[in-house]
C-alpha positions as CSV (number, residue, x, y, z in Angstrom):
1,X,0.0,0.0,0.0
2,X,1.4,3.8,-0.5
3,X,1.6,6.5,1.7
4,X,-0.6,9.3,-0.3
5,X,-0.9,13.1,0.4
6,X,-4.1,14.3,-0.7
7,X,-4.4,18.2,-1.2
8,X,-8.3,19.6,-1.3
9,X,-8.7,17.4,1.9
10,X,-11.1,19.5,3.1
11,X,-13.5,20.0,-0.3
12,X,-16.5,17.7,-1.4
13,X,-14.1,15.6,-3.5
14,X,-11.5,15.7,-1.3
15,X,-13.0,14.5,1.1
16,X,-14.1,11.1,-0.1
17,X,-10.6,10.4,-1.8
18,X,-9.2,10.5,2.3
19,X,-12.0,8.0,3.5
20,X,-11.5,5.7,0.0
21,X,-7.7,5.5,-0.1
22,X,-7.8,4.9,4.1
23,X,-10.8,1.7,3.4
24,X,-8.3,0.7,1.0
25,X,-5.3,0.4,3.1
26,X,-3.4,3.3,2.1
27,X,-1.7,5.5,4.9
28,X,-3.4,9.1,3.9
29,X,-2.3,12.5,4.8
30,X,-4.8,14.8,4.6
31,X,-3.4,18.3,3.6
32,X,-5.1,21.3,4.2
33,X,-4.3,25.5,4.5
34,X,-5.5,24.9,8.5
35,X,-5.9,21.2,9.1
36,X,-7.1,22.2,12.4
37,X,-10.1,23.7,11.1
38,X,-11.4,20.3,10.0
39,X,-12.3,17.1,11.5
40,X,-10.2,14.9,9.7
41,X,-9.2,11.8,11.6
42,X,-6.3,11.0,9.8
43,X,-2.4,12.1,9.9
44,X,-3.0,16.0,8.8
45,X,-0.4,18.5,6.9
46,X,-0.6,22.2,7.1
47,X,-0.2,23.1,3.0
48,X,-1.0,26.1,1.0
49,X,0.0,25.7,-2.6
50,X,0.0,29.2,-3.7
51,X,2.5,30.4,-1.2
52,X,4.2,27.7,-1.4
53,X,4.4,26.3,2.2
54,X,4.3,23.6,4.1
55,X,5.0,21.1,0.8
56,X,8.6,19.9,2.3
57,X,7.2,18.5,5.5
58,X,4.4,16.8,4.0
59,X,6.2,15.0,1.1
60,X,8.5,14.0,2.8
61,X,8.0,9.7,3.1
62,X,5.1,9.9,0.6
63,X,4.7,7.6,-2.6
64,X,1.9,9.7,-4.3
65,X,0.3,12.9,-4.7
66,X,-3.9,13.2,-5.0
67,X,-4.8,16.6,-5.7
68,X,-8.5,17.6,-5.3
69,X,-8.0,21.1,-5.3
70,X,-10.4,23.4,-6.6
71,X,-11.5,27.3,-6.4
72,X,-14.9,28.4,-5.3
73,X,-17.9,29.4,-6.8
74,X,-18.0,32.9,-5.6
75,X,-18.4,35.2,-8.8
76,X,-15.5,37.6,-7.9
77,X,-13.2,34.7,-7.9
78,X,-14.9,33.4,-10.6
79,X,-14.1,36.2,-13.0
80,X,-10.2,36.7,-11.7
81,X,-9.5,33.0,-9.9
82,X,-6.2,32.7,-8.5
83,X,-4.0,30.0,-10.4
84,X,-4.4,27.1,-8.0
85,X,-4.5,24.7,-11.0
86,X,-1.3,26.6,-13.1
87,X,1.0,28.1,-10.0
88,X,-0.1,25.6,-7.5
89,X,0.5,22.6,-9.1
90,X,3.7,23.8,-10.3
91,X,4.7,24.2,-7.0
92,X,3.4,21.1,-5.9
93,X,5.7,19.4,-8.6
94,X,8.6,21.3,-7.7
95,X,8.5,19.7,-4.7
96,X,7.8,16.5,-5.5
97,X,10.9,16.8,-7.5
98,X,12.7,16.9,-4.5
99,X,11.6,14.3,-2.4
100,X,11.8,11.9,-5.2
101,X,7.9,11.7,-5.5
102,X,7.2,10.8,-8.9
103,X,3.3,9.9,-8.8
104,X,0.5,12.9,-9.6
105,X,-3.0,12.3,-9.8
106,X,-5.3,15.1,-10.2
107,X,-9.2,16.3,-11.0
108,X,-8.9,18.7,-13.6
109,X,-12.7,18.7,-16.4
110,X,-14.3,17.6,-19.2
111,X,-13.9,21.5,-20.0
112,X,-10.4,22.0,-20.3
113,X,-10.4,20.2,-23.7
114,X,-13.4,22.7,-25.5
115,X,-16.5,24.1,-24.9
116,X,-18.7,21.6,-26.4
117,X,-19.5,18.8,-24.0
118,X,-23.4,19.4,-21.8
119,X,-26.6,20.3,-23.0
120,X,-26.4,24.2,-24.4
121,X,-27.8,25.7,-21.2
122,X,-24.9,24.7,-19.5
123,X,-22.7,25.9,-22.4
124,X,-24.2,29.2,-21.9
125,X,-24.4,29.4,-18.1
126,X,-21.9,27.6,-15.7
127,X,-19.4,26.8,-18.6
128,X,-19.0,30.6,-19.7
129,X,-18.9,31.2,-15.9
130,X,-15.8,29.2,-15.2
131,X,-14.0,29.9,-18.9
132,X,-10.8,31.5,-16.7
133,X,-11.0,28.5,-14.8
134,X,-10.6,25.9,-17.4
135,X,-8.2,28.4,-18.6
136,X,-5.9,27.3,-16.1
137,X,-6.6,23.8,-16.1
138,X,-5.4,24.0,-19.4
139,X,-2.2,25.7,-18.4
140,X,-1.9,23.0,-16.1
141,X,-2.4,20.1,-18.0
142,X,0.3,21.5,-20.3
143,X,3.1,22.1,-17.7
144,X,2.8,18.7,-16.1
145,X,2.9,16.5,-19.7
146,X,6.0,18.3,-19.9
147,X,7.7,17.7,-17.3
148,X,9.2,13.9,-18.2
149,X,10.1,13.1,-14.7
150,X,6.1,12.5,-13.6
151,X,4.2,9.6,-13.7
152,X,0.7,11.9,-13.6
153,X,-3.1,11.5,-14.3
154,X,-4.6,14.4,-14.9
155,X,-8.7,13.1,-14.7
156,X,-11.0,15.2,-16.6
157,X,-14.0,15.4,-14.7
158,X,-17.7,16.3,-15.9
159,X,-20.0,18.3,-14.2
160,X,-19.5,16.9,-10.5
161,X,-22.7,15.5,-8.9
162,X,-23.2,14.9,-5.0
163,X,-25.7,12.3,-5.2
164,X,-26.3,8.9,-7.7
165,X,-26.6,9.2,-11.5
166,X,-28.9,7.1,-13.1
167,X,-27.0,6.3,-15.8
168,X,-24.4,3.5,-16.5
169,X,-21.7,3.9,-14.2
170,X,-18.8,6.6,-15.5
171,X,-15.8,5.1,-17.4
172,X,-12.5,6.2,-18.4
173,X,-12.3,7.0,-21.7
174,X,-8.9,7.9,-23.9
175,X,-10.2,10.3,-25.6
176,X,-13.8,12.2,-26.5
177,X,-16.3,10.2,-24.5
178,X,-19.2,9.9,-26.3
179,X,-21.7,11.8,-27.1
180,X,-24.4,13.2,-23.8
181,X,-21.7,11.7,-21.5
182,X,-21.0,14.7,-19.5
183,X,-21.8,14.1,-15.8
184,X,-19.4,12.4,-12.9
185,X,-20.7,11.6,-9.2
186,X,-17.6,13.0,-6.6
187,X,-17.8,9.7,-4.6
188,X,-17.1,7.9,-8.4
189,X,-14.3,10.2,-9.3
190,X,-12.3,10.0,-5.9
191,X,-12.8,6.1,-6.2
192,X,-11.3,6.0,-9.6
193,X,-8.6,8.8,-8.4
194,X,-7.4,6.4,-5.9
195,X,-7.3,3.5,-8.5
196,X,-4.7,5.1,-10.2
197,X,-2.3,5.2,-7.6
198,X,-2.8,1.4,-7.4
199,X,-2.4,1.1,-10.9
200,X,0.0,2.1,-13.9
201,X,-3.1,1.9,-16.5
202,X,-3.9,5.5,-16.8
203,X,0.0,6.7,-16.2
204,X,0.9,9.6,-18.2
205,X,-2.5,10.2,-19.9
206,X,-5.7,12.1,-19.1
207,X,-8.7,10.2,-19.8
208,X,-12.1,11.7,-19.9
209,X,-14.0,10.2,-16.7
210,X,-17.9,10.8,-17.3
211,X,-21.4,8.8,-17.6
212,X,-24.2,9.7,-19.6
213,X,-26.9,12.4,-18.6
214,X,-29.7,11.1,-17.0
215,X,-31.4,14.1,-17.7
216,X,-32.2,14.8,-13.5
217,X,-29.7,17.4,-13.1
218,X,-32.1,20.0,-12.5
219,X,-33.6,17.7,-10.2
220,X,-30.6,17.4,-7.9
221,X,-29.6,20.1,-5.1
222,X,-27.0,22.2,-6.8
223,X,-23.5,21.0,-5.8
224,X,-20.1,23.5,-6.7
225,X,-19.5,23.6,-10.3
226,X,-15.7,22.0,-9.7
């Protein structure tokens, strides 16, 4: 089993990563700006990304790196986010770098590719809404294929759902997934997250993990767009 540090500890995705890789016999990390804010009841790191600080302590021992991270939905950060995804991550590698830390798995979206995946109220709405967001998921995606030393999976997530999706479970695809496939459950996404630490299958790639719409979005209670 691997000793992981999982940044976004405290968000919705986050959150089930730390309780999935623990039932699998991982020893987690849970990183966080303030740990002590949250009720995590595993080994905790004090981490901000941006600054960068805190990142030396808490890789040092580690196998892997799950990151979760993701900005809020507040409008004024929507329309100038800060570059958790670009800057962060960057840092993150850095010092991965030097602990000899070579695996990187992280939740970037469906998104980052082009506009054209959800039905076109969503186009119109939440995806024009987080365009500087994907922006730097983009930004992201290209810095970390070029870094050779990485063994990442960047996992591009659909629109993130807090409850079940009645649908055919979401798979990994290679490239486009097909056509209406455009939703992911959180729970689904942190399971398949921690999968790829256990396994070499998706290693260096970015695979598309979505299922198809089962047309009860509106249904659903809202949950954060990332």
């Amino acid at each position: 089993m691997s000793r992981i540090l999982v940044l976004g500890a405290s968000g919705a995705t986050g959150g089930h990563v730390v309780r999935l890789a623990r039932e699998a016999g991982h020893d987690v990390v849970a990183a966080a700006r303030d740990p002590q804010e949250h009720d995590f009841d595993v080994e905790t790191a004090a981490v901000d990304v941006l600054e960068p600080s805190g990142l030396d302590e808490a890789l040092a021992g580690l196998d892997a790196v799950i990151s979760a991270l993701g900005v809020n939905n507040d409008p004024r950060t929507l329309l100038n986010p800060p570059p958790l995804y670009s800057e962060g991550h960057a840092n993150v590698l850095d010092a991965m770098e030097v602990h000899g830390v070579r695996r990187f798995v992280a939740v970037s979206a469906l998104w980052s590719r082009d506009n054209a995946f959800g039905p076109l109220w969503f186009r119109l709405g939440p995806v024009m809404a987080l365009t500087r967001v994907y922006s730097d998921m983009r930004r992201m995606e290209r810095q970390v294929s070029a870094r050779p030393g990485v063994d990442y999976t960047i996992v591009r997530a659909g629109y993130l759902q807090d409850d079940p999706i009645e649908s055919p479970p979401p798979q990994a695809h290679a490239d486009r997934p097909p056509q209406g496939h455009w939703l992911t459950r959180r729970e689904d996404l942190a399971r398949f997250m921690v999968s790829c630490v256990e396994s070499d299958d998706w290693s260096r790639r970015m695979p598309c993990f979505v299922q198809e719409d089962d047309e009860k979005v509106a249904r659903r209670k809202t949950p954060d767009l990332i």
